[in-house]
VOGU-3710 file (C-alpha; in Angstrom, 3 decimals, decimal comma):
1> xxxxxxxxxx> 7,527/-42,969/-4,864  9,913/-41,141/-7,310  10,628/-37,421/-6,084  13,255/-35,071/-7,084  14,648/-33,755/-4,083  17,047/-30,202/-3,353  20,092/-31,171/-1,020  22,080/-27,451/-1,277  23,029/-24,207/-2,831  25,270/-24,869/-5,918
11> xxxxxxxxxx> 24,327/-28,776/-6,210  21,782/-29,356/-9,220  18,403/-31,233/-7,740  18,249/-34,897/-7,832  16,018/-38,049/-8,481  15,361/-40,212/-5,605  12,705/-41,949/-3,791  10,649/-41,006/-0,734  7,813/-43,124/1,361  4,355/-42,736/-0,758
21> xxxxxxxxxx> 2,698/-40,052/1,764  -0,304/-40,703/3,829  -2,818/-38,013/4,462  -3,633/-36,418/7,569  -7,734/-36,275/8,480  -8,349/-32,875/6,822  -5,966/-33,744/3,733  -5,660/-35,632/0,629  -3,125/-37,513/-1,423  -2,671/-36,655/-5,345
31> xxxxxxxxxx> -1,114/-38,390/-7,613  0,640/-35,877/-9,482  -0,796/-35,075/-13,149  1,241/-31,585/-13,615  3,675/-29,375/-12,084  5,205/-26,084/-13,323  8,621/-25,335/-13,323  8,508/-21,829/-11,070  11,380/-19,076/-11,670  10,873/-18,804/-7,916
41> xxxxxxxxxx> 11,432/-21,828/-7,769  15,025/-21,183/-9,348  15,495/-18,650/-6,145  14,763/-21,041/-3,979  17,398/-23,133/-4,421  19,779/-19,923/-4,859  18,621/-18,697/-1,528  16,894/-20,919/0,855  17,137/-19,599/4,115  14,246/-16,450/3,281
51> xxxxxxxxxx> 11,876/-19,534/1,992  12,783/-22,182/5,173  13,612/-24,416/3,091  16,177/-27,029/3,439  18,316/-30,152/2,550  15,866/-33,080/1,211  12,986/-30,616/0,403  10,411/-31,497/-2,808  10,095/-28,448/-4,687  6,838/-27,662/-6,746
61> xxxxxxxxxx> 4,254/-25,447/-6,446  2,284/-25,359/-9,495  0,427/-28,997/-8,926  -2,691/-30,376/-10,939  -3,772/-34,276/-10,053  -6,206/-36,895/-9,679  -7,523/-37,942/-5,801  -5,800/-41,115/-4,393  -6,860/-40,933/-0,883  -8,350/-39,027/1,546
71> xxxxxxxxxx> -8,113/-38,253/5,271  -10,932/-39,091/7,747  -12,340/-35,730/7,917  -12,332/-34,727/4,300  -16,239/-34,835/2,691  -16,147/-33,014/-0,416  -13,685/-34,786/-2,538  -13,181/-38,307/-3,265  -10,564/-40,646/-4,896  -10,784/-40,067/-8,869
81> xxxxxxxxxx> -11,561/-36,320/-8,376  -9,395/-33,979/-10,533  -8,581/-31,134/-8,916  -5,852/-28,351/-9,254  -3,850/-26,865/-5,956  -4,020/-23,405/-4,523  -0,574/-23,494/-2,625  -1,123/-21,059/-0,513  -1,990/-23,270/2,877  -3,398/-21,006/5,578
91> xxxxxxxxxx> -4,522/-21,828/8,938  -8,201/-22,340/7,446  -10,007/-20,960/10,696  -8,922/-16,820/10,755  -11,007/-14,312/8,523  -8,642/-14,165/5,829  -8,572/-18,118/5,546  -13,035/-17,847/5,577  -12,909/-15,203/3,361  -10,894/-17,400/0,595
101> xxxxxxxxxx> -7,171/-15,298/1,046  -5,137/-17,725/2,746  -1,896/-15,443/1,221  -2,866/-13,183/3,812  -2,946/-15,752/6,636  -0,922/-15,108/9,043  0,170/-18,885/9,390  0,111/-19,070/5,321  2,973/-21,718/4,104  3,518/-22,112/0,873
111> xxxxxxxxxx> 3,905/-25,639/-0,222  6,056/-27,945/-2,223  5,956/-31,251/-3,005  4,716/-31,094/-6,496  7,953/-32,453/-7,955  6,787/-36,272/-7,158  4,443/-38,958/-8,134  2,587/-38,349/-5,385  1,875/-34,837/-3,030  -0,162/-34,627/-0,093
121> xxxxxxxxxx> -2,670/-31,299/0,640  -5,065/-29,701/2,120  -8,445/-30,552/1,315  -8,892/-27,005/1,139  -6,611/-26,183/-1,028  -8,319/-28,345/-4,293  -10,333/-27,181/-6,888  -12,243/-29,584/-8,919  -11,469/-28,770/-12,247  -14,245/-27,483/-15,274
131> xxxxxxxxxx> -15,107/-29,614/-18,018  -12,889/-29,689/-20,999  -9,476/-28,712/-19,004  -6,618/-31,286/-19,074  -5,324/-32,938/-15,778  -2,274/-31,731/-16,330  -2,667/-28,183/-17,997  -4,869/-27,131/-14,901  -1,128/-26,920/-13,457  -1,128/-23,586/-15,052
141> xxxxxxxxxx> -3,969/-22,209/-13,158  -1,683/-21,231/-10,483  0,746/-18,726/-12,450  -2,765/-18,057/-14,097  -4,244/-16,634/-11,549  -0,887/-14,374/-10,312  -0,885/-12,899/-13,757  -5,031/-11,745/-12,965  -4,220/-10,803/-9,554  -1,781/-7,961/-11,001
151> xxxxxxxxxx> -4,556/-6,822/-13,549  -7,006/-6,817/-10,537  -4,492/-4,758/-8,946  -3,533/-2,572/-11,722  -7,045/-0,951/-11,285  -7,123/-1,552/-15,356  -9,809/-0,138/-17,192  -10,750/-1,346/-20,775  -8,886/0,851/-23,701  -6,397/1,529/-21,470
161> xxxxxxxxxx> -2,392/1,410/-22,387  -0,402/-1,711/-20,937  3,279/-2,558/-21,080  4,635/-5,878/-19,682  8,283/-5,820/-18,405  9,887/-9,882/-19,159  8,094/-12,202/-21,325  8,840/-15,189/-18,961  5,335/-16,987/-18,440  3,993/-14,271/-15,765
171> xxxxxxxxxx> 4,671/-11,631/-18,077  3,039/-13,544/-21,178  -0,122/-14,494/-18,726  -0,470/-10,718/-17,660  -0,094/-10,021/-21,518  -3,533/-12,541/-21,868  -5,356/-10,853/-19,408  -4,589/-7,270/-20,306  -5,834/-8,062/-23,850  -9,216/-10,026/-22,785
181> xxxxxxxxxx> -10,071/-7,650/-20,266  -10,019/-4,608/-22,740  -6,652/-3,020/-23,014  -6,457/-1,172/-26,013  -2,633/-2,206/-26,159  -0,574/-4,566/-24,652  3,302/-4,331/-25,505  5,582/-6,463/-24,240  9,528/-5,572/-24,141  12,298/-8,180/-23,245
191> xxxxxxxxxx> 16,600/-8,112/-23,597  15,648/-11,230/-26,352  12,481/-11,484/-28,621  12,572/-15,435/-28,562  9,112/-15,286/-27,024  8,244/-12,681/-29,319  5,396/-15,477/-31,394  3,997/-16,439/-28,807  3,705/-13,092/-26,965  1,607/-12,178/-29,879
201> xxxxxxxxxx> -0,433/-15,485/-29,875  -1,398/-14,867/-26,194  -3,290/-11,225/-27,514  0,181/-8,814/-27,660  -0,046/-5,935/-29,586  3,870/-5,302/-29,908  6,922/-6,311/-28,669  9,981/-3,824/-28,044  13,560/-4,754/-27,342  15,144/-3,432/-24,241
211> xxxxxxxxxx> 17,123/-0,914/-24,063  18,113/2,503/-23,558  15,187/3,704/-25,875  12,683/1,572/-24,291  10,592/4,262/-23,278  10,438/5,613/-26,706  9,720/1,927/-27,852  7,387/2,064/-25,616  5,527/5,271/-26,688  5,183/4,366/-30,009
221> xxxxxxxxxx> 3,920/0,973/-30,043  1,301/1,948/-27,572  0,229/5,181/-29,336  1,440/7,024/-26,517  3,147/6,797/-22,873  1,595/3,554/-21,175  -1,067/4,098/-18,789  0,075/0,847/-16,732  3,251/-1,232/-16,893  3,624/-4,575/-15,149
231> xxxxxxxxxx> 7,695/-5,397/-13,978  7,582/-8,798/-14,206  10,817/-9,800/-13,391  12,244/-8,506/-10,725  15,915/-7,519/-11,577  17,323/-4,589/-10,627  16,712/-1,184/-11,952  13,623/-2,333/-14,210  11,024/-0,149/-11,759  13,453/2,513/-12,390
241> xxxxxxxxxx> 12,857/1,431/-16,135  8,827/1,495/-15,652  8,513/4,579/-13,830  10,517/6,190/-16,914  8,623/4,902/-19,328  4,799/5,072/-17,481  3,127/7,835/-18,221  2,395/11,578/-16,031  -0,063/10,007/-13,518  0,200/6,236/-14,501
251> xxxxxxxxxx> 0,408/3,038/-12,454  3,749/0,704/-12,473  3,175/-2,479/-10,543  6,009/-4,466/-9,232  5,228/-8,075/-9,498  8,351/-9,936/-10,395  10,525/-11,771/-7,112  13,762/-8,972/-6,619  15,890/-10,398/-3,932  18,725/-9,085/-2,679
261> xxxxxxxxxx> 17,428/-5,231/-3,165  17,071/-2,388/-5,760  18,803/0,580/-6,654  16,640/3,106/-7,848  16,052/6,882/-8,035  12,785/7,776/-6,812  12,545/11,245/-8,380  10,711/10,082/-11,624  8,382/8,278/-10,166  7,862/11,349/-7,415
271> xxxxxxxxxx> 7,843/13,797/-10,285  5,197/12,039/-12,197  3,022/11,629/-9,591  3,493/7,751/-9,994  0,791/4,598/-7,970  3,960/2,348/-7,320  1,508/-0,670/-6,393  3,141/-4,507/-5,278  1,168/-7,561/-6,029  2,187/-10,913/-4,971
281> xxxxxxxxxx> -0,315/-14,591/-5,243  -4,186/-13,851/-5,403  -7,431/-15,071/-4,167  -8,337/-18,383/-3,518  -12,383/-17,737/-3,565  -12,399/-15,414/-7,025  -9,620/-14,847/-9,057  -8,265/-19,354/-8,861  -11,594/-20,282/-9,796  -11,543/-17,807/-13,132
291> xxxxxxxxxx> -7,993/-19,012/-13,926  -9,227/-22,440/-14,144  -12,129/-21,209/-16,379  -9,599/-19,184/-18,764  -7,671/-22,693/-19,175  -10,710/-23,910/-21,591  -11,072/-20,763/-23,133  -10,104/-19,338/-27,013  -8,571/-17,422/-29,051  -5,384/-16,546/-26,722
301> xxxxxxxxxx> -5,329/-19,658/-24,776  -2,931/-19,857/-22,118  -1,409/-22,954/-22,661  0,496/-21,063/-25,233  3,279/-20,956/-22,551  4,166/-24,499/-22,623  7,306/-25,463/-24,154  8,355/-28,368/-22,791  6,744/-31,346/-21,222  9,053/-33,808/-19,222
311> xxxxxxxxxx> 8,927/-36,841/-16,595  10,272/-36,545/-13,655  13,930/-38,106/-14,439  14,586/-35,002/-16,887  14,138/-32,607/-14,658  17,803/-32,003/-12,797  19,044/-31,524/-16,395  16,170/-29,197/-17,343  16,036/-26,947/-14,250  19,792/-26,466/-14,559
321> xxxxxxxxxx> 19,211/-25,258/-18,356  16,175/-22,703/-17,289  18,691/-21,247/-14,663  20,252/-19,828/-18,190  18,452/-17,393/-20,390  16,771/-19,905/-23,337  14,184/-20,497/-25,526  11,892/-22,429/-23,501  9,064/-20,689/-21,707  6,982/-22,951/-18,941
331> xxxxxxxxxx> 8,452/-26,488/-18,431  5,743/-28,572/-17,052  6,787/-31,758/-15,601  4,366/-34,884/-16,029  5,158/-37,652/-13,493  5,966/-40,866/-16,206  2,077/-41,745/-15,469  0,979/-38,934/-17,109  3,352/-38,462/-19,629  1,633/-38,978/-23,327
341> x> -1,577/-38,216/-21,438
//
C-alpha cells in the first residue's frame, strides 16, 4: 500500500510503500476514506521524542473509512461498514476504558497510521457513522469532538460571553459549539483575519485582530469582558493574554498543544479570581458520538473548515506549506480511491 512515512526532524515526510496490514483478532483493517491534517501533527515531527515516535512512523490521527477485514474476534462490524476512528486506544479492560474514556487509560496510545491507503484499529475504536455523513468528512469528527470537550469543560451556560484565542480549525469548531449551545457571543481574535468568513459562517459573532488592545477588542465586541475564553493555540504568553482579557471571576481554558513551556505572570489571573481549567481529547461514549451527529447538521456546518482536499502524493508538499502561517484551514487527505468521492 501507498503510505507517507516521517524519517526525522528537519526532513519533509515522504511517499512510499508499506505491506497492506493484517488485523489482529480484536482489530480491523480500513481502507482509508479521510484523514485530517493535525497541527499536532506538525509537533510531532518537530519533536518526537515526548510522542515516541520515530523514523518510518505513519502519521494520522483524524481517520474516517470503509471495513476491509476483520480479526477473528471482532462481532460487531463487518467488511463494507463505514465507520470513523476514536484514536485514543486504551487497554479496553480498566474502568476508564468500560466507562468509554480511553484518554484516561492508563495504557492509552494514541495512534497513527491514517496517512495510508490502508490503517489497522481497534474494533473498539469505530463508530459506524449516521445517515447522511460522507465517508470522508466523518474524518472531522475527531477535532469535532475536542472542540465540544472544551465547551463541556468550560462549564458554559447559554447567553453567556465566549472568546476563542486562534482561528485554526479547533478554534473555529469551539466557535460552532459555543454558538449552538447558546452563547450569546462568540468572538474570535487571530494575528491574521484570513479565516475571518468562515469564522462567521461557523456561528461567530465578531472577529478582533490581535494585539495589544485585544482585551478592549474583546470587550466591545462581546458587550462586555468575556465570561469564558478558549486559548486555542498554545503559543506562549496567550493565557497571559486570556486571563487579561477574561472577565473578574471568569473561566480561561487552555486547550491549544504549548511545548517547550510558558512564561506568564500569574497575578492577573490570581487577582481576578480566575478557573484556569486544561482540556485535552474527550469521551469516547458521549461527546464522539454527538460530533458525528453535528457532521449532518445545518446552518453552521462544520465542514466549513475544509480547505483543501488532496491524495496522498500531495501531501509532503502540503504539510511543509501548513508548517507556515496560510490561508488554508483543515487539509484533509483522501487516499486516490476516494478522491472525487
Amino acid at each position: 500500500m501507498k503510505a507517507v512515512i516521517f524519517d526525522a526532524v528537519g526532513q519533509p515526510l515522504r511517499t512510499g510503500t508499506r505491506p497492506d496490514p493484517a488485523p489482529a483478532p480484536d482489530e480491523v483493517v480500513l481502507r482509508v476514506a479521510g484523514c485530517g491534517i493535525c497541527g499536532s501533527d506538525l509537533h510531532i515531527t518537530e519533536d518526537p521524542a515526548p510522542f515516541g515516535i520515530g523514523p518510518g512512523f505513519v502519521l494520522g490521527h483524524e481517520i474516517a473509512g470503509e471495513v476491509a477485514a476483520t480479526g477473528a474476534e471482532v462481532r460487531d462490524l463487518r467488511p463494507g461498514d463505514r465507520v470513523a476512528v476514536v484514536p485514543m486506544r486504551g487497554c479496553g479492560r480498566c474502568p476508564r476504558c468500560l466507562a468509554g474514556d480511553p484518554a484516561r487509560c492508563p495504557d492509552m496510545v494514541l495512534i497513527g497510521g491514517g496517512y495510508a491507503d490502508y490503517v489497522t484499529v481497534a474494533a473498539r475504536q469505530c463508530h459506524r457513522l449516521p445517515d447522511g455523513v460522507a465517508l470522508s468528512d466523518a474524518a472531522l469528527a475527531e477535532p469535532l469532538a475536542v472542540a465540544l470537550h472544551c465547551i463541556v469543560r468550560s462549564g458554559m451556560k447559554p447567553g453567556d460571553r465566549v472568546a476563542v484565542l486562534g482561528a485554526g480549525p479547533i478554534g473555529l469548531l469551539v466557535a460552532f459549539w459555543a454558538r449552538r449551545m447558546g452563547a450569546s457571543h462568540v468572538v474570535m481574535a487571530d494575528l491574521h483575519d484570513h479565516q475571518q468568513a468562515r469564522a462567521l459562517a461557523l456561528g461567530a459573532t465578531g472577529f478582533a485582530l490581535s494585539g495589544p488592545a485585544l482585551p478592549e477588542s474583546l470587550a466591545d465586541l462581546c458587550g462586555g469582558a468575556p465570561d469564558i475564553v478558549f486559548e486555542c493555540v498554545g503559543k506562549r504568553g496567550l493565557l497571559q493574554a486570556a486571563a487579561q482579557a477574561v472577565r473578574l471571576q471568569g473561566k480561561v481554558i487552555g486547550v491549544g498543544l504549548c511545548i517547550g513551556g510558558d512564561d506568564w505572570d500569574p497575578f492577573v489571573a490570581l487577582s481576578k479570581e480566575i478557573d484556569l481549567i486544561f482540556s485535552v481529547f474527550f469521551h469516547q461514549r458521549n461527546e464522539f458520538g454527538v460530533a458525528l451527529d453535528a457532521l449532518a447538521a445545518r446552518p453552521f456546518a462544520p465542514q466549513a473548515i475544509v480547505t483543501d482536499r488532496i491524495g496522498l502524493s500531495q501531501v509532503p508538499q502540503v504539510f511543509e506549506s501548513l508548517r507556515r502561517r496560510t490561508t488554508q484551514c483543515k487539509v484533509l487527505i483522501q487516499p486516490e480511491l476516494y478522491l472525487g468521492e
